[in-house]
N, C-alpha and C positions, 0 to 999 in steps of 0.2 A: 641255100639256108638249110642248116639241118633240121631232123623231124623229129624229137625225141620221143614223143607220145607215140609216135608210130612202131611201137611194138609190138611183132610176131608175138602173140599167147592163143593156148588153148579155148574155144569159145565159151566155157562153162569156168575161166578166170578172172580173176578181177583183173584189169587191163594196166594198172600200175603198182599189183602186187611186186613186181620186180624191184621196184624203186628203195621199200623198206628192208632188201638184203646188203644197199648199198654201207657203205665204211662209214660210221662215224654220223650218220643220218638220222637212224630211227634215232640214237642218244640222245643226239643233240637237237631234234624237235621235240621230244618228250621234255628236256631239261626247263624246254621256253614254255609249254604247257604247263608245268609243273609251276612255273614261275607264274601262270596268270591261274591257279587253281588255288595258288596261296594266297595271290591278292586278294581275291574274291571271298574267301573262307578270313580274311583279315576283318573283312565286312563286320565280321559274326549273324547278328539278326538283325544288325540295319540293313533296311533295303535301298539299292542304289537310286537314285531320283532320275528323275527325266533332266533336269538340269546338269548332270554329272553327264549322263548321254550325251547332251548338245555341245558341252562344253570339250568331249572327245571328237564329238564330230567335228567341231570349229580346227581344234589344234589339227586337226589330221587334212583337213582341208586346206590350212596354211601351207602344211608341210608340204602337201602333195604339190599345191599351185608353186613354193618356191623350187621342187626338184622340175618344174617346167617349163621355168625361168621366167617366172614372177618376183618382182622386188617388191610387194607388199608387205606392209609389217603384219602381226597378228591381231593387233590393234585395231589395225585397218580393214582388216577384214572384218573383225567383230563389227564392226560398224559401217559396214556396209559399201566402206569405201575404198572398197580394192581395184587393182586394176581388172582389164579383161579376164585374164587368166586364174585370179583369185574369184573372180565372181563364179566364174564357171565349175573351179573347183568345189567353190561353197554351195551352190545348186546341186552337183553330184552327189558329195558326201548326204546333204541332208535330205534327197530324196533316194537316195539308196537303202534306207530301210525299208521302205515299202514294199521291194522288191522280195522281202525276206522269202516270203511263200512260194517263189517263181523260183530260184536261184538253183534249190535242186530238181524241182522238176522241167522246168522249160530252162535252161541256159543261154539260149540264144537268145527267147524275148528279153530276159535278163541283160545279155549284152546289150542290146539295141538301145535298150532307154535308158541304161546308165549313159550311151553316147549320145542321144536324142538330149539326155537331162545337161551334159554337158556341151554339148555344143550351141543349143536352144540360144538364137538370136547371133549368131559366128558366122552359122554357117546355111549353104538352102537349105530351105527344108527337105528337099527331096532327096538328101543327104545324111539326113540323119536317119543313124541306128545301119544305115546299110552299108557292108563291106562294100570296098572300090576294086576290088578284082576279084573272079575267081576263085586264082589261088588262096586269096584272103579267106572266103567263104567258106573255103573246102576245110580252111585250118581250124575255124570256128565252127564249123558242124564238128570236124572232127574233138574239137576240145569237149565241145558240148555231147557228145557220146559217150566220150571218157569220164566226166562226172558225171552224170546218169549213170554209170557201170560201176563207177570204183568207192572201196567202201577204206579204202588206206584213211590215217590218220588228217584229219581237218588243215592243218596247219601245212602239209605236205599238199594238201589239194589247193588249197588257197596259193600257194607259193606258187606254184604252177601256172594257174587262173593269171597270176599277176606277171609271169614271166614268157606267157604265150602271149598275152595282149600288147605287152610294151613291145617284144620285140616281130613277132610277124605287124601289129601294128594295121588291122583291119580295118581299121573307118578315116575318114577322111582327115582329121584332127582330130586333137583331145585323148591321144591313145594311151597314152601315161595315164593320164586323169581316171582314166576308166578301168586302168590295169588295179591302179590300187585301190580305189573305189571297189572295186570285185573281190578283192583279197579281205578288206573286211567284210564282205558282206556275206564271201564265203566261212570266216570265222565265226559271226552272229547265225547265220542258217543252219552248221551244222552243230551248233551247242556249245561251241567252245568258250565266245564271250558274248552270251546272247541279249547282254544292255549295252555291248559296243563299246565300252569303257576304256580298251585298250587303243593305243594310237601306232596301227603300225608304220603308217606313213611317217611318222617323228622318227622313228624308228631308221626306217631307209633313209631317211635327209640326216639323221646322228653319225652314219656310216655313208655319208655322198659318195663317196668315191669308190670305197667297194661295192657299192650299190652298184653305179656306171658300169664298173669293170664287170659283174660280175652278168651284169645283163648281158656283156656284149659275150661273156663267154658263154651262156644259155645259146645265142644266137647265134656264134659261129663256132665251137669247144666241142660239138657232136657232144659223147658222154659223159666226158670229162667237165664241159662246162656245165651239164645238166648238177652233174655230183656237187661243183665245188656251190651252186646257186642255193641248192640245199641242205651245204651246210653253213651258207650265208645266213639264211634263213631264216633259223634258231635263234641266231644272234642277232637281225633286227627286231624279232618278234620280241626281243627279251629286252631291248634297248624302248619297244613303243611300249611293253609293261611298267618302264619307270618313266615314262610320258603322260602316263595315264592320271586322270584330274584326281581318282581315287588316292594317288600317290601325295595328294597337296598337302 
């Protein structure tokens, strides 16, 4: 499995300053940025409601449990009546803000309970939150050093967060759940949509297929799948912007 994160830099660099030299990347994460700075600033001086909040967390929750292969409607879930995989994902999303204060300084406890929140009743307990190998661990410390250190563009660290988790794939189940659960949550922590309004998960299920493919080339594409992931990106970020309840 390649190691993308695992770049050679000078000890006094940010450790994914290399990433923003890449082709077509800083553009095209800026573009989707720009696109939730407008929805926001569309607001004017209304303030967004806590109902607008839960109402993104639900869609994003949908979304996420059907790229995990839950056949629940959205319906069903609003209401309580999803299956396994939608309940789980609806416990994630909406205990994943809480996390907001942990996310840039502790990452790992971060990881753990968003899999602890998802897996809660699936799986033993003695199971939750903890890597199943190793190798797993070593990728999750390592990830979680790397955001601790690097100060690149939000949208760029979140992308990563959610494409290290799906594909090394550290806890026992639930690792999708938890990937994209972490991408917003790395969104809301570091300022970029801090009422969570955006649904990036819509966003990845509007683009299913490049999604799939584009994991699998993070996972097996060494740089090349690193590059083409983010400039995937951009473009689900910008697909979960016109997802967003603010958009109704």
């Amino acid at each position: 499995m390649a190691e993308p994160l695992r770049v050679p830099a000078p000890s006094d660099s940010d450790p994914l300053a290399w990433l923003t030299e890449l082709d077509g990347v800083p553009s095209g994460l800026q573009a989707a940025r720009d696109g939730i700075d407008a929805m926001l600033r569309d607001r004017g001086l209304r303030k967004t409601s806590p109902d607008q909040t839960g109402e993104s967390l639900l869609r994003g929750a949908h979304a996420s449990a059907v790229l995990e292969g839950s056949a629940s409607t959205l319906e069903e879930i609003r209401e309580g009546a999803g299956d396994e995989i939608a309940l789980a994902a609806l416990r994630v999303n909406t205990g994943a803000l809480a996390l907001v204060p942990v996310i840039n300084a502790s990452p790992l406890q971060a990881f753990a309970r968003l899999h602890a929140l998802a897996g809660k009743g699936d799986i033993d307990e003695d199971a939750l939150g903890r890597p199943v190998s190793p190798a797993g661990a070593d990728r999750l410390s390592s990830l979680a050093d790397t955001l601790v250190a690097t100060t690149v563009p939000a949208l760029m660290v979140g992308a990563l967060v959610h494409a290290e988790l799906a594909t090394v794939a550290p806890f026992a189940s639930h690792n999708g759940l938890v990937a994209r659960a972490a991408e917003r949550l790395v969104l809301v922590a570091r300022g970029v949509d801090p009422a969570s309004v955006v649904v990036p998960e819509a966003g990845h299920l509007a683009l299913r297929a490049t999604y799939e493919s584009n994991l699998r080339g993070y996972r097996d594409g060494g740089r090349n799948g690193l590059h083409s992931w983010l400039l995937y990106a951009g473009e689900a970020i910008t697909k979960g912007v016109e997802a967003s309840p603010l958009r109704d």
